[in-house]
N, C-alpha and C positions, 0 to 999 in steps of 0.2 A: 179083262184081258182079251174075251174074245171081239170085244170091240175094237180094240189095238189092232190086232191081227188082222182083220176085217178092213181096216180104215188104210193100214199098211200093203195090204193086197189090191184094195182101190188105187192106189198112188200109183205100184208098179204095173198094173196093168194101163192107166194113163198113158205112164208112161211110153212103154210098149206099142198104144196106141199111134203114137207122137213117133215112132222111132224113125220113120223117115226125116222129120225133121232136126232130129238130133242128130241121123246122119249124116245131113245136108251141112249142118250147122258144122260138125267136128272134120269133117271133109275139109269145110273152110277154115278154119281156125289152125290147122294143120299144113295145109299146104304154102299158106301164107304166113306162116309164120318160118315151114323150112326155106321159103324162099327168102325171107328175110336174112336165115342164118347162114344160107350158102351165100347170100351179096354181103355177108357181113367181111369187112379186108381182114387180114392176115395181121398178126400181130407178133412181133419181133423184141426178142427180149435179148438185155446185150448187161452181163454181170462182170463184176470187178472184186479184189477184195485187197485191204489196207489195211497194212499194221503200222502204229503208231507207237514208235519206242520212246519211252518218256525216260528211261535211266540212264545216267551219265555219271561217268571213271568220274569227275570232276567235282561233282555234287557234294560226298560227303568230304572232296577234300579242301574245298573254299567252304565248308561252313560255318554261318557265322562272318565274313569278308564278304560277301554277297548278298543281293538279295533275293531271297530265297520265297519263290509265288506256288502257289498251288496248279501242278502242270495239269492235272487232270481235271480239275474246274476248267483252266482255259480252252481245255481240248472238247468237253461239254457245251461252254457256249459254244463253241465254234461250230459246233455239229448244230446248235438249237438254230444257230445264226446262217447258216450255208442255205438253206431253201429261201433266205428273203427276197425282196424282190429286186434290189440290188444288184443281190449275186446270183440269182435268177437270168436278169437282163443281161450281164456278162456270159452266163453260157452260152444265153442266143446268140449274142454276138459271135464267141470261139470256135459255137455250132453251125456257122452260116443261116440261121435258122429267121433269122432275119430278112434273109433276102429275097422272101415272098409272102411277106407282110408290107401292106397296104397303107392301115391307118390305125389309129390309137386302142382300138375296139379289138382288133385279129390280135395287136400285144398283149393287151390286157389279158386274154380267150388263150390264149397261146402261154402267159406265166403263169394262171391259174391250173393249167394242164401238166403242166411240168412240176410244180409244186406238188401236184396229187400225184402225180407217176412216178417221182424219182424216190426211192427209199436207200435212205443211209442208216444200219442200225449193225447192233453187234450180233451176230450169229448164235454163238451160244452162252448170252449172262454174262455172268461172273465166271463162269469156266473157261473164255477167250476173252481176257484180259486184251485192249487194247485193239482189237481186230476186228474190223468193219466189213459189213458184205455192200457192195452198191448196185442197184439193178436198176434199170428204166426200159420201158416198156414205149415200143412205134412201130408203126405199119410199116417202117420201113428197115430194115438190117443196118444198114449206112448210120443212118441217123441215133440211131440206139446205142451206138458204138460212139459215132463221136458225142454224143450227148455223154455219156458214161464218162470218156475220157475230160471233157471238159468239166467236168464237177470235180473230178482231181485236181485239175490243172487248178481250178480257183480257187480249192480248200487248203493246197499247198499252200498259193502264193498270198492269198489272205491270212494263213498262219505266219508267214513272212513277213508279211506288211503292216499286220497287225505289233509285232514282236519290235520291228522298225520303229513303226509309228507311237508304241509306246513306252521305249525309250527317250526317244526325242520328245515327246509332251512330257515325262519323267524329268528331263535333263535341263528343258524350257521352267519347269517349275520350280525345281531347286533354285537356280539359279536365278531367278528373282524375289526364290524366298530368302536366297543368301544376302542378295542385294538388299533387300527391305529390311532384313534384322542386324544387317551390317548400318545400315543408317540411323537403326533403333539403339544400338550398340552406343553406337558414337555419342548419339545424344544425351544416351543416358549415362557416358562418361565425364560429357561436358558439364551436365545439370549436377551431377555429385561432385566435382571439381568445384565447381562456381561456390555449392552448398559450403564445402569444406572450407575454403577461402573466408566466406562471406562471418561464417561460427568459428574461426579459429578459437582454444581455447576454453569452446564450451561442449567439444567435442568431447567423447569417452573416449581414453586411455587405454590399451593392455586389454582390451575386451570389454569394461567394467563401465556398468553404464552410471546414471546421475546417482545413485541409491546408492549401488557398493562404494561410490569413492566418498560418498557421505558418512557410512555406516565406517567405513578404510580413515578417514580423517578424525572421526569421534575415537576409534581404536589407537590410534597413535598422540593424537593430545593424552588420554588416558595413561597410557603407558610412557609418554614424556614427563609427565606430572609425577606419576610413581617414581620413577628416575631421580626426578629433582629431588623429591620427599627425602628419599635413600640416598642423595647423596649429601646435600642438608646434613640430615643424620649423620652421616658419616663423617662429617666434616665438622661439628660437635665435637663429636666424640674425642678425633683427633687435638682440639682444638685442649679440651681438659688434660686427652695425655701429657701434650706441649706444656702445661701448665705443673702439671705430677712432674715432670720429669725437673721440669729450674727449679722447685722446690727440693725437687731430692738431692740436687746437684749444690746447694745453695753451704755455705761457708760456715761454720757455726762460730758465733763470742761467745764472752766473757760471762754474759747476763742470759745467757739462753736457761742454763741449769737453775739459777735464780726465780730466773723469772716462771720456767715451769714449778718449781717446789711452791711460790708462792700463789700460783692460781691454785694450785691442789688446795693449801691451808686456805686459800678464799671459798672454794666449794665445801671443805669442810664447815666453817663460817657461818654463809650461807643456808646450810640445812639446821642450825641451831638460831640463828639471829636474821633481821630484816635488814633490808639495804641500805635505812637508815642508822645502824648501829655505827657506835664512834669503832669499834676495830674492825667492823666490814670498811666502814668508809678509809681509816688508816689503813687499812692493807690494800686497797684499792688504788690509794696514791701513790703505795712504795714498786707498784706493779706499772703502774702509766710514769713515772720517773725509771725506772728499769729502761723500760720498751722505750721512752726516748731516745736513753743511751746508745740501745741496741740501732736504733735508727741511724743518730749519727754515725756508729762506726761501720754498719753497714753502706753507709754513702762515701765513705770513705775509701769503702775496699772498690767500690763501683765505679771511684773517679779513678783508681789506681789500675783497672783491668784486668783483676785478679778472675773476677767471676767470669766475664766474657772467653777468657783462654777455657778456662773448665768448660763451657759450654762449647764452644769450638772443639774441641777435641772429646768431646763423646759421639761415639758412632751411632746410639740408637738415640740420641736426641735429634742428630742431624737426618735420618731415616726416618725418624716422625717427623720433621719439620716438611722434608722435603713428600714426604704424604700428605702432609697437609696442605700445599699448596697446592698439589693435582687434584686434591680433593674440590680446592673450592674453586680451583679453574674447571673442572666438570658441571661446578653448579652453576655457573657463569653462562657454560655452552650449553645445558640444559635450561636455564631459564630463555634464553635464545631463540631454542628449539619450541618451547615452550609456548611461547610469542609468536612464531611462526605460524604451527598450528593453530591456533585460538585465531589467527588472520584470515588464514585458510579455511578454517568450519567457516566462520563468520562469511565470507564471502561464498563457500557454497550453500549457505543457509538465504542470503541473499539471491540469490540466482535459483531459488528454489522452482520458481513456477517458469524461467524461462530456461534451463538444460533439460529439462525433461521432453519440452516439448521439442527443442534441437534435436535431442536422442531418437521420439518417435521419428523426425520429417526424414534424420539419418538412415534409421531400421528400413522407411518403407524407399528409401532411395535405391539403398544397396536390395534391397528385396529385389524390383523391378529390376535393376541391371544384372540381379545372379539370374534373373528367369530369363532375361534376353540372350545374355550370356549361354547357358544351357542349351535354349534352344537354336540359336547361331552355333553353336558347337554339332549340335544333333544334325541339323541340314548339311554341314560339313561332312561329318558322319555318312550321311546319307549319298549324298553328291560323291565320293569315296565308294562307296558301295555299290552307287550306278555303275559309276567307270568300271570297275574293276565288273561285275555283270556286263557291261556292252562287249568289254575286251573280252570275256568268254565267249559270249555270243558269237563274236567274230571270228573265234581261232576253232569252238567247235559247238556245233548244235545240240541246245538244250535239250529237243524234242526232233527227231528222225520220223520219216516218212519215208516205208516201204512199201512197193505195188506187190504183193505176194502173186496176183493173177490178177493180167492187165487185160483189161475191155477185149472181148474178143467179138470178131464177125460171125453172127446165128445168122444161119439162113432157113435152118429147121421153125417155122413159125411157132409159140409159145401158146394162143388163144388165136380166134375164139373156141372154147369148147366145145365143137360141135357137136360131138354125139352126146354128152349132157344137153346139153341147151335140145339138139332132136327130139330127144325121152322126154323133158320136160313140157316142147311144146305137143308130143302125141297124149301126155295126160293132162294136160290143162282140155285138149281141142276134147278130151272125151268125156270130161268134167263137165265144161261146158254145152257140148251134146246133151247130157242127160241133165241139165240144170233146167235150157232151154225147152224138152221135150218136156218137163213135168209143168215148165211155167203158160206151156203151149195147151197143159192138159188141165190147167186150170183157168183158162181164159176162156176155153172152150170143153168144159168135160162131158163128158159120156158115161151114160150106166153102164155098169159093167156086173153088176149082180143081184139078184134079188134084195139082196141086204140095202144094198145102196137106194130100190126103189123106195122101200119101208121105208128109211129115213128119211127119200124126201116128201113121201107121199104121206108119211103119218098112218100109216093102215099097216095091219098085220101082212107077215108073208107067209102065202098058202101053199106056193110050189113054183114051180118052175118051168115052161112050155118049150120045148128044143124045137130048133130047126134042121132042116135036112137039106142039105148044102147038094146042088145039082153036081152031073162028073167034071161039066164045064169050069163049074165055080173052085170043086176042092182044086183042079188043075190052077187055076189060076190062082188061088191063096198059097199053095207049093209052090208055083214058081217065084211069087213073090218073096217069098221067105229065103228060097233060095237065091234069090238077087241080093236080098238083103245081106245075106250070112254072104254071099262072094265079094260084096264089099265091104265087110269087115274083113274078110283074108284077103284082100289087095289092096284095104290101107295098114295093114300088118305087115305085109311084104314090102310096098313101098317105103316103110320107116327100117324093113331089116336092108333093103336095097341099098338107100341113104347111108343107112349106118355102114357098111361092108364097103361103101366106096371113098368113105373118109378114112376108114381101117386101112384102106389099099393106097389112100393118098399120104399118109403119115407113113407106112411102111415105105414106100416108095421115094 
């Protein structure tokens, strides 16, 4: 530790040693530096501030009928988009700022300055919704002002021209999207026409493509068939009643009772004797000579029309007859139908492998014409929905622009900061002093204490021999000391000088 201290103590009296050239040094570094700050020009600051009203009476009541865009994105680019170099060049122009530029190089030097000097930002966050502060900073008050004012002018009128210009590229695209899907339309009406034309026939019906009218034509021969079956049937049946009924109706002779008594005694007969016996055989013939009888006289009453009127005048024979004949005109027009169907499967059984594949070319026809359809409807839609936006646009502004506090003329200069920049360069220049003085006392050092001889000499240290300074000598080490310390308090005073006269030029 006592080495530290020792080694520390070496440095600052170097230093110390050095001190006139650290005064020399901070002398310089000071005064050229405030002469720099006092040549430095004046700097003119000229602020603006814009509110940007994005809500409109109109908004929620076209909603939906409009196209409705995100106001506050557009008002972001337009902020991110307002320093380019573009709309940069245009404030030169608005600012006359041009017309002491030369050549390509002073433009270039000239937009790059104004890029870094012009700020446009919101004041405070999310707390001032909408509301921009604009300041730009020049040497001259004139120029700062219309520079200010010209970044309005452009931010407006590029809000405007933008809003312009992208309706009309809006109204330009529809309208050839209208055109293109309107041709896509047509053709794809043309091409399902032609299709239709060219497959009559093997087109689906009622919705139902090759499969249900096949499944629809097995369902109906089926239940034609059952039909016929049951009327068939029915027509049987009938056909026995008809028959029941002219027997019941039928006339009785002479030989009926006979000839019943005698089949009885033939079954009796029968169950005792074989069909060769002489009285089976005898009773047999007197039975087939009966029924002869009964025959002729029966034919007789039929040439005479006896039985005919009987049957004529029963109402439920003629009620059955006349059933019977719708009956079997049903199975006529059922078997028909019949015939029909079994044509019909047969020919969509035939046509198996080519309706199906009609169906798909159909499906993906009308597919592509409902998507063209749709989207030529959507553009319509749309094209609809510009118009009616351009016509708001026109009658009242989406997005307002208010100057809350318009550019004004500063003549009170803003920078440079002189009495910072002062202070700053009085402790660099004194930084520098003593940077210099100890790199002065290391280029050239000097002992300055026993301690320091020991270490260089490698030999112990025994004491220390004083000198006795003559009256001439300590007077002249005083005076020096005292020149020295007078000009530390007159470059203190020169920097409180400086400062009190720039206090007295801002006041003023």
């Amino acid at each position: 530790m006592q080495e530290i201290v020792q080694q520390l103590l070496g440095y600052l009296k170097g230093i110390w040693n050095k001190r006139w050239q650290a005064m020399i040094i901070t002398w310089l570094v000071c005064f050229i530096g405030w002469g720099v700050i006092y040549l430095m020009p004046n700097e003119y600051q000229s602020k603006a501030k814009l509110y940007i009203d994005t809500q409109s009476v109109l908004k929620p009541l076209l909603k939906g009928l409009t196209v409705q865009y995100n106001v506050q994105q557009q008002i972001n680019l337009m902020i991110r988009t307002l320093l380019t170099r573009p709309n940069v060049e245009k404030i030169i122009r608005l600012a006359d700022l041009d017309l002491t530029i030369t050549n390509d190089k002073e433009l270039d030097d000239l937009v790059e300055k104004l890029q870094r000097s012009i700020t446009f930002r919101k004041p405070g966050g999310r707390r001032s919704p909408n509301v921009y502060n604009l300041s730009y900073t020049s040497e001259s008050p004139e120029v700062a002002q219309t520079v200010v004012q010209s970044v309005i002018t452009v931010f407006i009128e590029n809000s405007i021209g933008d809003s312009v210009e992208d309706s009309r590229a809006a109204r330009k695209f529809l309208n050839r999207k209208i055109e293109e899907y309107e041709k896509r339309l047509e053709t794809a009406e043309v091409r399902r026409k032609n299709f239709k034309q060219e497959n009559m026939g093997l087109l689906p019906s009622d919705g139902r493509d090759y499969f249900s009218r096949m499944e629809g034509a097995k369902n109906k021969l089926a239940q034609a068939k059952l039909q016929l079956k049951e009327s068939e049937k029915r027509e049987i049946s009938l056909s026995h009643g008809l028959s029941a009924q002219v027997n019941a109706l039928k006339f009785k002779t002479q030989y009926d009772g006979r000839i019943e008594l005698l089949e009885k005694k033939l079954d009796d007969l029968l169950l005792n004797y074989t069909d060769s016996h002489p009285d089976v055989l005898s009773m047999q013939r007197l039975i087939a000579d009966l029924q002869k009888n009964q025959a002729q006289e029966m034919k007789k009453r039929q040439a005479s029309g006896i039985e005919n009127n009987v049957l004529k005048e029963s109402a439920a024979y003629q009620n059955m007859k006349a059933s019977y004949r719708q009956a079997k005109a049903e199975s006529e027009a059922l078997r028909v139908r019949v015939t029909v169907f079994e044509e019909r499967a047969v020919e969509l059984k035939r046509l198996a492998n080519i309706v199906p594949e009609v169906e798909i070319r159909l499906i993906a026809l009308n597919r592509d014409y409902s998507i063209t359809k749709k989207k030529y409807e959507d553009f319509l839609n749309r094209k609809e929905s510009a118009l009616i936006s351009q016509s708001v646009d026109q009658t009242t502004e989406s997005v307002q622009f208010k100057v809350l506090e318009a550019p004004r003329y500063e003549d009170e200069p803003v920078g440079p900061k002189r009495i910072l920049l002062s202070s700053i360069i009085l402790g660099v220049g004194i930084i520098f002093g003593i940077v210099s003085a100890f790199f002065f006392s290391q280029i050239r050092p000097v002992v300055t204490s026993g301690y320091e001889v020991s270490q260089l000499l490698g030999l112990p240290h025994l004491g220390n021999v004083s000198a006795n300074d003559s009256p001439a000598q300590k007077r002249r080490r005083g005076f020096m000391v005292f020149s020295y310390l007078s000009l530390v308090v007159v470059l203190f005073a020169c920097y409180g000088l400086i400062v009190s006269w720039y206090l007295f030029a801002q006041v003023a």
